[in-house]
N, C-alpha and C positions, 0 to 999 in steps of 0.2 A: 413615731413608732406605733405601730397597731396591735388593737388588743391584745390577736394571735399570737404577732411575735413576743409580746410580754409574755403571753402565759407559758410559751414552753422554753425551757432550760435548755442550754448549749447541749448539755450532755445525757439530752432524752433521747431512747435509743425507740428503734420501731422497725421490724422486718416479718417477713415470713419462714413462718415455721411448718416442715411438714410431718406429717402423722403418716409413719409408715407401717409396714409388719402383712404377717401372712393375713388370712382370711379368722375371723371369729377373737383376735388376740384383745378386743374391747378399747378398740381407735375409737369408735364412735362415742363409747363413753367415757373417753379420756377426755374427748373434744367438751363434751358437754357438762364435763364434771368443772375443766376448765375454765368456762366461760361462764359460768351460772345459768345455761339454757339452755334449752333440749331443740335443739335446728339440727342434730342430725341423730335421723332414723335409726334404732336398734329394736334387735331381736335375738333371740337366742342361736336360728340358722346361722352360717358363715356365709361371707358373701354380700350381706343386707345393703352393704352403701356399693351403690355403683354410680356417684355421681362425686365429682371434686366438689368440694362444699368447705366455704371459708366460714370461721367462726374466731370473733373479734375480741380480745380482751384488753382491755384500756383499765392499768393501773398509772399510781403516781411515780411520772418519771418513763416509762415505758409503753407501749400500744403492742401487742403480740398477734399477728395475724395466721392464727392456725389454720392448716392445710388441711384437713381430712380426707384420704385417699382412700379409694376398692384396695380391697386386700391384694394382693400380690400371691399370683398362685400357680403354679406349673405346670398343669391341663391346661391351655388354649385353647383347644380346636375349633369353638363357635366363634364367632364377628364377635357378639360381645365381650367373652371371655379375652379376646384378645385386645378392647377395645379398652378393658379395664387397668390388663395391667398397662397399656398407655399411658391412660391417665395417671398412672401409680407411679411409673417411668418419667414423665414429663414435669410433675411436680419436684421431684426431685433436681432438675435441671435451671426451677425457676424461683426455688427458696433460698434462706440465708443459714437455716442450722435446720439438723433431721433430727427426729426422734423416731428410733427404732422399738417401734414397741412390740415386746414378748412375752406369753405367759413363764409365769413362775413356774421353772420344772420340767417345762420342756423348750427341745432346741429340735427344729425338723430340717428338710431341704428345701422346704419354702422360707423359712427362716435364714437358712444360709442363701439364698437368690437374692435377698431384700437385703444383709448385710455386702455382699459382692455389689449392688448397684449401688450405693450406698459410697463404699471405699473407690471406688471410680469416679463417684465425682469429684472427691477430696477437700468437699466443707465438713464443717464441725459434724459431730452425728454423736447423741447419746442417746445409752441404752435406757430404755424404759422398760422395768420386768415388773407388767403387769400381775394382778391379781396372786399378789403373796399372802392375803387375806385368806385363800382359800387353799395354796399351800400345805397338807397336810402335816408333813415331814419337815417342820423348819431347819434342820440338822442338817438338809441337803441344802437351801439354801446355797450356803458359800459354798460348797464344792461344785454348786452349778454356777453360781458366778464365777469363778476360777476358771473354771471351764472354757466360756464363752471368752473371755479378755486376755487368757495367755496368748493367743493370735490374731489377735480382732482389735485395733486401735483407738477403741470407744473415748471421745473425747470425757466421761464422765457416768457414772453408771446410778442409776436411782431405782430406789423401790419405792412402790405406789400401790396403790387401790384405788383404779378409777371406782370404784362401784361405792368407795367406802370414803371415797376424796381424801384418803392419807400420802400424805408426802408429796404434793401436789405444793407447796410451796418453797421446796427446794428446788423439783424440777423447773419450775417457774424460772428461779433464781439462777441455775445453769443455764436456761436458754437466752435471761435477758442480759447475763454476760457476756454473751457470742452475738447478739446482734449489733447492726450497725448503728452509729449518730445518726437519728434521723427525724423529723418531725412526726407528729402521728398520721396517718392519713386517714381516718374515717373520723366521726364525732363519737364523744362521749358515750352517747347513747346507741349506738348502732352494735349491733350481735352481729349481724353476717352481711353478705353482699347478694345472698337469693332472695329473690323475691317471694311475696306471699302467697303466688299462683305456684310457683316451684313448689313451696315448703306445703302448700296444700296437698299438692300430687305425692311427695313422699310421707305423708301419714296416711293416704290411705294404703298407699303400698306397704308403710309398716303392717297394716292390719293386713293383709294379703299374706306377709310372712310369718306373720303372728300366729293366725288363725285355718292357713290351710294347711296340708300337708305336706310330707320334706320336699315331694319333687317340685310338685304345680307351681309353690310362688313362684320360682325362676323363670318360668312359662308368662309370667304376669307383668305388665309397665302397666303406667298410668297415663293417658293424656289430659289436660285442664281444656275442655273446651267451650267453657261459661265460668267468667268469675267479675260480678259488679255488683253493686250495693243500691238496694232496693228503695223507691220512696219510703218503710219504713224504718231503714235505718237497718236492715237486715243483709249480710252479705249473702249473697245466694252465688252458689260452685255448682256446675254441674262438671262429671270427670267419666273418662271412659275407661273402664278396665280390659283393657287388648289380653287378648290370650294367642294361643298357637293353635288349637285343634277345635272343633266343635263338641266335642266329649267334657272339655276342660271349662268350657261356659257351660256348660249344666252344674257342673261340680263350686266351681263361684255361686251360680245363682242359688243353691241348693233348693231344696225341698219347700215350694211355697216362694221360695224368692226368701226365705229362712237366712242364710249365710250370709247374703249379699246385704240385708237388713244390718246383721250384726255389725259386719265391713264396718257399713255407712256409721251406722250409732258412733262408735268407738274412734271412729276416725275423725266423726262431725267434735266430738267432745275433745279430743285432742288439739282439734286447731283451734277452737272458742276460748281452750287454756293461752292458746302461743297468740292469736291475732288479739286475746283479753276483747270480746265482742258475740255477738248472738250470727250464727251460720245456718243457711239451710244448703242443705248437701244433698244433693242427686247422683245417682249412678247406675252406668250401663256397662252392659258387657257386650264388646264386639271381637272376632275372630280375624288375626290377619295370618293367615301361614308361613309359621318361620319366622314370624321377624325378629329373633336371637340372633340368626344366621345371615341378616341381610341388611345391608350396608347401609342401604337407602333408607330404610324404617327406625331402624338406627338413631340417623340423623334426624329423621324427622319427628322422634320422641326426645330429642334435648341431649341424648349420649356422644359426649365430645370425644373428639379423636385426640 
Protein backbone atom coordinates (compact mmCIF):
# COMPACT_ATOMS: atom_id res chain seq x y z
CA UNK A 1 0.00 0.00 0.00
CA UNK A 2 1.34 3.56 -0.75
CA UNK A 3 2.02 6.24 1.43
CA UNK A 4 -0.98 8.24 -0.35
CA UNK A 5 -3.39 5.68 -0.02
CA UNK A 6 -2.63 5.49 3.74
CA UNK A 7 -2.72 8.96 4.33
CA UNK A 8 -6.36 9.69 3.10
CA UNK A 9 -9.49 8.19 4.89
CA UNK A 10 -12.37 6.38 2.97
CA UNK A 11 -14.56 9.09 3.84
CA UNK A 12 -12.34 12.39 2.75
CA UNK A 13 -14.52 14.27 0.81
CA UNK A 14 -13.01 16.92 -2.10
CA UNK A 15 -15.11 18.86 -4.89
CA UNK A 16 -15.80 22.19 -6.21
CA UNK A 17 -17.43 24.85 -5.00
CA UNK A 18 -18.52 27.90 -6.70
CA UNK A 19 -18.64 31.53 -5.43
CA UNK A 20 -21.57 33.02 -7.12
CA UNK A 21 -23.76 36.44 -6.65
CA UNK A 22 -24.16 39.83 -8.49
CA UNK A 23 -21.31 42.17 -9.03
CA UNK A 24 -19.63 44.09 -5.60
CA UNK A 25 -21.59 41.36 -2.94
CA UNK A 26 -17.56 40.47 -1.58
CA UNK A 27 -16.93 36.82 -3.65
CA UNK A 28 -13.62 37.86 -3.83
CA UNK A 29 -13.24 38.30 -0.15
CA UNK A 30 -15.09 35.48 0.82
CA UNK A 31 -12.58 33.39 -1.35
CA UNK A 32 -9.65 34.97 0.39
CA UNK A 33 -11.05 35.11 3.68
CA UNK A 34 -11.46 31.32 3.12
CA UNK A 35 -8.39 30.07 2.14
CA UNK A 36 -5.98 32.32 4.26
CA UNK A 37 -4.66 34.15 0.94
CA UNK A 38 -5.26 37.07 -1.05
CA UNK A 39 -5.00 35.20 -5.08
CA UNK A 40 -8.01 37.10 -5.89
CA UNK A 41 -8.17 40.77 -6.60
CA UNK A 42 -10.54 43.21 -4.75
CA UNK A 43 -11.49 46.57 -4.76
CA UNK A 44 -14.07 48.59 -3.73
CA UNK A 45 -15.51 49.11 -7.87
CA UNK A 46 -18.03 46.09 -8.84
CA UNK A 47 -17.05 44.11 -11.34
CA UNK A 48 -13.07 43.87 -10.29
CA UNK A 49 -12.78 39.87 -10.87
CA UNK A 50 -13.21 39.08 -14.40
CA UNK A 51 -11.27 35.95 -14.45
CA UNK A 52 -12.49 32.24 -13.09
CA UNK A 53 -9.87 31.97 -10.32
CA UNK A 54 -9.77 28.69 -8.16
CA UNK A 55 -8.57 28.96 -4.66
CA UNK A 56 -7.63 25.71 -2.64
CA UNK A 57 -8.36 24.99 0.93
CA UNK A 58 -7.02 21.62 2.37
CA UNK A 59 -8.40 20.91 5.91
CA UNK A 60 -8.34 17.48 7.84
CA UNK A 61 -10.53 15.07 6.18
CA UNK A 62 -11.66 17.52 3.26
CA UNK A 63 -9.82 19.65 0.29
CA UNK A 64 -12.53 22.39 -0.81
CA UNK A 65 -11.72 23.73 -4.38
CA UNK A 66 -13.43 27.16 -4.48
CA UNK A 67 -14.56 28.72 -7.59
CA UNK A 68 -14.57 32.54 -7.77
CA UNK A 69 -16.68 33.88 -10.51
CA UNK A 70 -17.31 37.87 -12.41
CA UNK A 71 -20.35 38.94 -10.93
CA UNK A 72 -23.25 38.03 -12.77
CA UNK A 73 -25.00 41.28 -14.05
CA UNK A 74 -27.81 42.16 -16.47
CA UNK A 75 -26.18 44.86 -18.89
CA UNK A 76 -24.36 42.77 -21.53
CA UNK A 77 -23.98 44.71 -24.33
CA UNK A 78 -19.95 44.52 -24.61
CA UNK A 79 -17.93 40.99 -25.62
CA UNK A 80 -16.73 41.30 -22.36
CA UNK A 81 -19.69 41.88 -20.21
CA UNK A 82 -21.10 39.11 -22.00
CA UNK A 83 -17.95 37.03 -21.78
CA UNK A 84 -18.21 37.35 -17.99
CA UNK A 85 -21.46 36.27 -17.18
CA UNK A 86 -20.16 33.09 -19.21
CA UNK A 87 -17.82 32.35 -17.10
CA UNK A 88 -20.19 32.92 -14.04
CA UNK A 89 -22.77 30.55 -16.11
CA UNK A 90 -20.32 27.73 -16.81
CA UNK A 91 -18.91 27.39 -13.46
CA UNK A 92 -22.03 26.64 -12.24
CA UNK A 93 -22.47 23.82 -14.72
CA UNK A 94 -19.05 22.33 -13.57
CA UNK A 95 -19.12 22.32 -9.56
CA UNK A 96 -20.57 20.10 -6.94
CA UNK A 97 -22.31 22.74 -4.41
CA UNK A 98 -23.06 26.84 -4.93
CA UNK A 99 -22.78 29.44 -2.66
CA UNK A 100 -25.01 32.28 -3.43
CA UNK A 101 -23.53 35.06 -2.10
CA UNK A 102 -25.53 38.30 -0.97
CA UNK A 103 -25.28 41.54 0.84
CA UNK A 104 -27.01 41.80 4.04
CA UNK A 105 -30.31 43.98 3.38
CA UNK A 106 -30.48 43.89 0.06
CA UNK A 107 -32.12 41.60 -2.66
CA UNK A 108 -31.99 43.08 -6.53
CA UNK A 109 -32.75 41.62 -10.01
CA UNK A 110 -29.25 40.70 -10.45
CA UNK A 111 -29.57 38.78 -7.29
CA UNK A 112 -32.72 37.12 -8.50
CA UNK A 113 -30.72 36.14 -12.24
CA UNK A 114 -28.05 34.32 -10.14
CA UNK A 115 -30.54 32.53 -7.86
CA UNK A 116 -32.88 31.30 -11.18
CA UNK A 117 -29.35 29.85 -12.77
CA UNK A 118 -28.67 28.57 -9.67
CA UNK A 119 -32.25 26.45 -9.19
CA UNK A 120 -31.88 25.15 -12.81
CA UNK A 121 -29.15 23.47 -12.40
CA UNK A 122 -30.63 21.53 -9.25
CA UNK A 123 -27.20 21.00 -7.11
CA UNK A 124 -26.99 21.97 -3.47
CA UNK A 125 -26.79 26.02 -3.35
CA UNK A 126 -26.57 27.81 -0.07
CA UNK A 127 -27.20 31.14 0.81
CA UNK A 128 -24.41 33.22 1.90
CA UNK A 129 -25.70 36.91 3.22
CA UNK A 130 -22.69 38.61 3.18
CA UNK A 131 -21.57 41.56 5.24
CA UNK A 132 -24.10 41.49 8.37
CA UNK A 133 -21.16 43.36 9.99
CA UNK A 134 -22.16 46.26 8.44
CA UNK A 135 -25.89 45.77 8.58
CA UNK A 136 -27.03 48.69 10.25
CA UNK A 137 -30.65 47.66 11.30
CA UNK A 138 -30.04 44.07 12.69
CA UNK A 139 -34.06 43.95 13.48
CA UNK A 140 -34.31 43.53 9.68
CA UNK A 141 -32.25 40.84 9.48
CA UNK A 142 -34.71 37.99 9.86
CA UNK A 143 -37.56 39.61 8.06
CA UNK A 144 -35.00 39.68 5.05
CA UNK A 145 -34.07 36.24 5.47
CA UNK A 146 -37.78 35.26 5.45
CA UNK A 147 -38.07 36.98 2.76
CA UNK A 148 -35.56 35.52 0.45
CA UNK A 149 -36.45 31.48 1.59
CA UNK A 150 -40.18 31.43 1.55
CA UNK A 151 -39.76 30.76 -2.33
CA UNK A 152 -36.16 30.09 -2.89
CA UNK A 153 -35.12 26.23 -1.88
CA UNK A 154 -31.73 27.20 -0.23
CA UNK A 155 -30.09 24.09 0.77
CA UNK A 156 -28.91 26.06 3.99
CA UNK A 157 -28.60 29.62 4.82
CA UNK A 158 -25.44 31.38 6.66
CA UNK A 159 -24.46 34.63 7.85
CA UNK A 160 -20.76 35.69 7.59
CA UNK A 161 -18.36 38.50 7.25
CA UNK A 162 -16.01 38.02 4.71
CA UNK A 163 -14.34 41.16 5.76
CA UNK A 164 -14.45 40.23 9.40
CA UNK A 165 -14.00 36.06 8.74
CA UNK A 166 -17.17 35.50 11.00
CA UNK A 167 -19.06 32.45 10.56
CA UNK A 168 -16.77 31.22 8.00
CA UNK A 169 -16.64 27.83 9.91
CA UNK A 170 -20.04 26.85 9.59
CA UNK A 171 -20.30 27.69 6.03
CA UNK A 172 -17.15 25.64 5.66
CA UNK A 173 -19.05 22.76 7.45
CA UNK A 174 -22.33 23.00 5.20
CA UNK A 175 -20.29 22.84 2.11
CA UNK A 176 -18.17 19.94 3.24
CA UNK A 177 -21.39 18.10 3.91
CA UNK A 178 -22.67 18.26 0.36
CA UNK A 179 -19.47 17.25 -1.35
CA UNK A 180 -18.52 14.09 -2.78
CA UNK A 181 -15.97 11.01 -1.45
CA UNK A 182 -13.13 11.82 -2.92
CA UNK A 183 -9.38 12.02 -2.61
CA UNK A 184 -7.79 15.58 -2.56
CA UNK A 185 -6.45 16.60 -5.66
CA UNK A 186 -3.81 19.30 -5.24
CA UNK A 187 -1.05 19.22 -2.29
CA UNK A 188 -1.07 20.34 0.89
CA UNK A 189 0.59 23.31 0.06
CA UNK A 190 -0.99 24.62 -2.94
CA UNK A 191 -3.50 27.96 -2.81
CA UNK A 192 -4.61 28.07 -6.30
CA UNK A 193 -4.20 26.67 -9.91
CA UNK A 194 -2.90 30.31 -11.54
CA UNK A 195 0.12 30.84 -12.16
CA UNK A 196 2.41 33.63 -10.87
CA UNK A 197 2.67 35.45 -14.25
CA UNK A 198 -1.55 35.36 -13.94
CA UNK A 199 -1.54 36.50 -10.42
CA UNK A 200 1.25 39.16 -11.41
CA UNK A 201 -1.12 40.68 -14.19
CA UNK A 202 -4.06 40.95 -11.73
CA UNK A 203 -2.27 43.07 -8.96
CA UNK A 204 -1.49 45.36 -11.02
CA UNK A 205 -4.88 45.68 -12.35
CA UNK A 206 -6.09 45.82 -8.80
CA UNK A 207 -4.04 49.08 -8.66
CA UNK A 208 -5.68 50.27 -11.98
CA UNK A 209 -9.12 49.76 -10.04
CA UNK A 210 -7.87 50.99 -6.99
CA UNK A 211 -6.39 54.08 -8.08
CA UNK A 212 -8.12 55.46 -11.24
CA UNK A 213 -11.30 56.75 -11.58
CA UNK A 214 -14.96 54.97 -11.69
CA UNK A 215 -15.13 54.73 -15.61
CA UNK A 216 -11.33 54.15 -16.98
CA UNK A 217 -10.42 50.87 -15.07
CA UNK A 218 -12.97 48.99 -17.08
CA UNK A 219 -11.00 50.55 -20.14
CA UNK A 220 -7.87 48.80 -18.65
CA UNK A 221 -6.35 44.60 -18.85
CA UNK A 222 -3.00 43.75 -18.25
CA UNK A 223 -0.75 41.69 -20.54
CA UNK A 224 2.52 39.85 -18.78
CA UNK A 225 5.01 40.20 -21.46
CA UNK A 226 8.40 39.47 -19.40
CA UNK A 227 8.48 37.52 -16.34
CA UNK A 228 12.08 35.36 -15.26
CA UNK A 229 14.44 35.64 -12.61
CA UNK A 230 17.56 37.35 -12.91
CA UNK A 231 21.27 36.20 -12.31
CA UNK A 232 20.63 38.01 -8.95
CA UNK A 233 18.02 36.20 -7.81
CA UNK A 234 15.73 39.02 -8.61
CA UNK A 235 12.42 38.27 -10.43
CA UNK A 236 11.99 40.86 -13.07
CA UNK A 237 7.89 41.41 -14.74
CA UNK A 238 7.65 43.54 -17.19
CA UNK A 239 3.47 44.19 -18.03
CA UNK A 240 1.55 46.18 -20.58
CA UNK A 241 -1.27 48.25 -19.50
CA UNK A 242 -3.75 48.10 -22.87
CA UNK A 243 -6.22 50.78 -22.71
CA UNK A 244 -9.03 51.83 -25.48
CA UNK A 245 -8.57 55.44 -26.39
CA UNK A 246 -5.32 57.58 -26.70
CA UNK A 247 -6.78 60.14 -24.03
CA UNK A 248 -7.08 57.21 -21.53
CA UNK A 249 -2.98 56.65 -21.65
CA UNK A 250 -2.31 60.02 -20.77
CA UNK A 251 -4.64 59.67 -17.76
CA UNK A 252 -2.66 56.21 -16.56
CA UNK A 253 0.61 57.73 -17.25
CA UNK A 254 -0.38 60.78 -15.34
CA UNK A 255 1.58 64.01 -14.92
CA UNK A 256 5.48 63.15 -15.12
CA UNK A 257 4.58 59.44 -15.63
CA UNK A 258 3.28 60.42 -11.56
CA UNK A 259 0.33 57.70 -11.71
CA UNK A 260 1.80 55.00 -13.49
CA UNK A 261 4.93 55.23 -10.72
CA UNK A 262 2.20 54.84 -8.04
CA UNK A 263 0.49 51.73 -10.24
CA UNK A 264 3.96 49.99 -10.33
CA UNK A 265 5.20 50.75 -6.43
CA UNK A 266 1.89 49.19 -5.05
CA UNK A 267 1.53 46.52 -7.22
CA UNK A 268 5.37 45.65 -7.20
CA UNK A 269 4.83 45.36 -3.19
CA UNK A 270 1.72 43.42 -3.34
CA UNK A 271 3.35 40.50 -5.38
CA UNK A 272 6.95 40.44 -3.18
CA UNK A 273 4.02 39.84 -0.21
CA UNK A 274 2.23 36.82 -2.44
CA UNK A 275 5.45 35.36 -4.48
CA UNK A 276 7.38 36.03 -0.33
CA UNK A 277 10.59 37.32 -2.92
CA UNK A 278 12.47 40.74 -4.20
CA UNK A 279 10.38 41.96 -7.92
CA UNK A 280 11.42 44.40 -10.25
CA UNK A 281 8.39 45.72 -12.07
CA UNK A 282 8.14 47.55 -15.33
CA UNK A 283 5.25 49.11 -17.19
CA UNK A 284 3.89 50.44 -20.25
CA UNK A 285 0.89 51.74 -21.65
CA UNK A 286 -0.22 50.87 -24.99
CA UNK A 287 -3.62 51.68 -26.86
CA UNK A 288 -5.67 48.78 -28.75
CA UNK A 289 -9.25 50.20 -29.77
CA UNK A 290 -12.10 48.56 -28.29
CA UNK A 291 -10.80 45.49 -27.20
CA UNK A 292 -13.89 45.21 -24.46
CA UNK A 293 -15.90 44.78 -27.69
CA UNK A 294 -13.75 42.35 -29.52
CA UNK A 295 -13.57 38.82 -29.44
CA UNK A 296 -10.25 38.36 -30.69
CA UNK A 297 -8.36 40.68 -28.09
CA UNK A 298 -10.39 39.11 -25.71
CA UNK A 299 -8.86 35.97 -26.17
CA UNK A 300 -5.73 37.03 -26.58
CA UNK A 301 -5.52 38.79 -23.09
CA UNK A 302 -6.40 35.30 -21.27
CA UNK A 303 -10.49 36.09 -21.00
CA UNK A 304 -12.14 32.67 -21.36
CA UNK A 305 -15.32 31.91 -22.91
Amino acid sequence: MSDESMAVAPDHRCGLVALLGRPNVGKSTLLNALIGFRVSIVSPKPQTTRHRILGIATRPGAQLLFVDTPGMHASAKRAINRQLNRAARHAIEEVDVLVHVVEAGRWTDEDEQVWQAMKASGKPALLAINKVDAMKDREKLLPFIDSLTRERAYAAVLLVSARRRDGLDVLEREIVARLPLAPPVYGEDEITDRSERFLAAELVREQLMRQLGQELPYSCTVEIEQFGVREDGITEIGAVVWVERAGQKAIVIGAAGARLKEVGTAARLSMERLFERRIFLKLWVRVRENWSDDEAALKRFGYEG
